[in-house]
N, C-alpha and C positions, 0 to 999 in steps of 0.2 A: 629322694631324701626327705625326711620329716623333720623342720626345725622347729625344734621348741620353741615355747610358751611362756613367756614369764609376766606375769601383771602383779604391779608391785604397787606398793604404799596403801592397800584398803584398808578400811576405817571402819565402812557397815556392813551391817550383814545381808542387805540388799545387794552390796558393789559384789561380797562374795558367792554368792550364790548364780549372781549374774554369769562371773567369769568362769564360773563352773560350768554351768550351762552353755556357754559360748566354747568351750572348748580349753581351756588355759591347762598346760600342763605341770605349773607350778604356781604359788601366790606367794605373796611378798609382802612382811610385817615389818616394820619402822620401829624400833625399840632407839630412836634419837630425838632426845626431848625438844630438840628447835626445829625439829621438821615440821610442817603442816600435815605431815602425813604419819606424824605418833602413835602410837596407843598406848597405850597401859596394858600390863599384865593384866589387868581385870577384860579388859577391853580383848584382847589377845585369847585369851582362853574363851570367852564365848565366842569371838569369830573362826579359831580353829577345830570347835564341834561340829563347823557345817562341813568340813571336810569329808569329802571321800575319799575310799583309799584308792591309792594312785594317785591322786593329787597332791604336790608336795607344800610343803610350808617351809617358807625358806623367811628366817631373821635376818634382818639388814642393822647391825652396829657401825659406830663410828667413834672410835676411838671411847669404847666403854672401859670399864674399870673388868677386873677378872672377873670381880666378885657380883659385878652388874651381870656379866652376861652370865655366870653360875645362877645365880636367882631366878633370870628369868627360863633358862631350861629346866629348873626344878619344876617350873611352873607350869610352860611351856612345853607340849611334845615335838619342836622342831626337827627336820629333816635334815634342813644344813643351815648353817652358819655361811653370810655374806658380810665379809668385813669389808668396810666403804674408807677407811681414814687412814692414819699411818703406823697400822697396826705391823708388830714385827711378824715374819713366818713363825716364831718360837712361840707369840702369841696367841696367832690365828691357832696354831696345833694343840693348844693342851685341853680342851676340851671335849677330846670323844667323837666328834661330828666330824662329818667332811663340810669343810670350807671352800669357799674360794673368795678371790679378791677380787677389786674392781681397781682398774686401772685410770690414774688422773688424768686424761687426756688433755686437759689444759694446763696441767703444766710439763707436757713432755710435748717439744716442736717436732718431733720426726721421730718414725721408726726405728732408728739407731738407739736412740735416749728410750723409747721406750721397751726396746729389746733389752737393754742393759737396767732397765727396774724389775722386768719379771725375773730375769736372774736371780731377785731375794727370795722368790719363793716357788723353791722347786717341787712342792709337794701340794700345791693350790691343784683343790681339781681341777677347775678350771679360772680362764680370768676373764670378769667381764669390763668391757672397753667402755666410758661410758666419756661424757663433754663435763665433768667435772675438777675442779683445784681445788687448791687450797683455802680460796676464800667464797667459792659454790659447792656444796656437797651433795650437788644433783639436784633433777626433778624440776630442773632448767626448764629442758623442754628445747635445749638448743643441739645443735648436731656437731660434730666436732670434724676436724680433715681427716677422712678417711681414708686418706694414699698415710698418713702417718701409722696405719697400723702394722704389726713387728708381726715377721713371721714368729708362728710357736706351735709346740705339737701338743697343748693344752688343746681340751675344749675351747671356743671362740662365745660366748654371749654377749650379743653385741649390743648395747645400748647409747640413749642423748638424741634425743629429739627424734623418734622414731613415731610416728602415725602412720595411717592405713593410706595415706599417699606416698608414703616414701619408702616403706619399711620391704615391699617386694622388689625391689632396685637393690638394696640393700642384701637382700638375701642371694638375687641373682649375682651380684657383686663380688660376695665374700664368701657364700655358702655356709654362713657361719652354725654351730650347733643352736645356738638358741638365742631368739631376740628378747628384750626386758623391755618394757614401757612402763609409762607411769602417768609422767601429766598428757601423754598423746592420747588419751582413753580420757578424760577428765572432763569436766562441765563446770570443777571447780578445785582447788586443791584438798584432794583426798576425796573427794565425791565422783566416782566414776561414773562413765556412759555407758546403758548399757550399749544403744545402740554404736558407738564408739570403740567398743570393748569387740562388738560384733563383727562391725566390719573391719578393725585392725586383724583379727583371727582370720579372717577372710583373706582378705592381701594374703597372710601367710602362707595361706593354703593354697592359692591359687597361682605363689611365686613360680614355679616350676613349669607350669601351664605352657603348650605354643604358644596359647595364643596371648597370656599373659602382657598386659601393654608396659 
């Protein structure tokens, strides 16, 4: 099994090119003005020309307005759409993209409570599980209890405090489609490693392994 890749919040055109070269099967832009890990449409369209194809760009919103996120796909040639906040499904869909959500792990205690929120959205390609609430909207860097995750027959992207020490337990764990990080690749907020960025893809790759520790 091949689990994806996701490295999210980059800022420069260095961190991008890095996780290109490192292997990332997807990147991940910050269109929320109180993240450390922002950009600008200005900022956004020169970092998604280093892209190749096959490499996806995927927009991270949090509760934007319609007309925010219309703007910046005028702009923007995003892939999908990752709604982070407490966007409706009628929301998440009227845009044209495939979406999917992230799910608050901190504030759903158990699998039960969290099986009964994916319910609102039957049409998310998939959901990513991440150590976020109400009053953290990620990029923590913290891990969340992982026996609370809901079974679902969605894709699994599993993210919240994942680094290249923990993230192959994780995979061996849950087998999930794809893992996200962010500040677990970092040297600062929004300034990746490469070296960090390297050996997190590493772990990945190497989850499957016998000999794998």
């Amino acid at each position: 099994m091949h689990t994806r890749i996701k490295i999210c919040g980059l800022t420069r055109p260095d961190d991008v090119k890095a996780a290109i070269d490192c292997g990332a099967d997807a990147l991940g832009f910050v269109f929320y003005e109180r993240s450390p890990r922002h950009v600008s449409l200005a900022q956004a369209e020169r970092l998604l020309t280093l892209l190749p194809p096959l490499v996806s760009a995927v927009g991270l919103f949090v509760d934007a307005s319609a007309e925010a996120v219309r703007a910046t796909l005028a702009a923007v040639p995003l892939d999908q759409l990752q709604f982070h906040g407490a966007e409706s499904a009628d929301f998440c869909r009227q845009f044209g993209r495939r979406w999917f959500k992230a799910v608050p792990m901190r504030d759903l205690p158990d699998a039960a409570s969290a099986a009964a929120w994916l319910a609102a959205y039957p049409d998310s390609s998939a959901f990513l599980f991440d150590a976020f609430g109400r009053a953290q909207m990620g990029g923590s860097g913290e891990v969340f209890d992982w026996s609370c995750l809901p079974p679902t027959d969605r894709p699994v992207i599993l993210a919240g405090g994942l680094h290249a020490g923990n993230v192959g337990d994780a995979i061996r764990r849950f087998r999930p489609f794809a893992v996200d990080v962010s500040s677990g690749v970092e040297s600062a907020p929004g300034v990746k490693s490469s070296a960090k960025m390297r050996a997190f893809i590493t772990a990945v790759r190497n989850a499957y392994e016998p000999d794998s520790p």
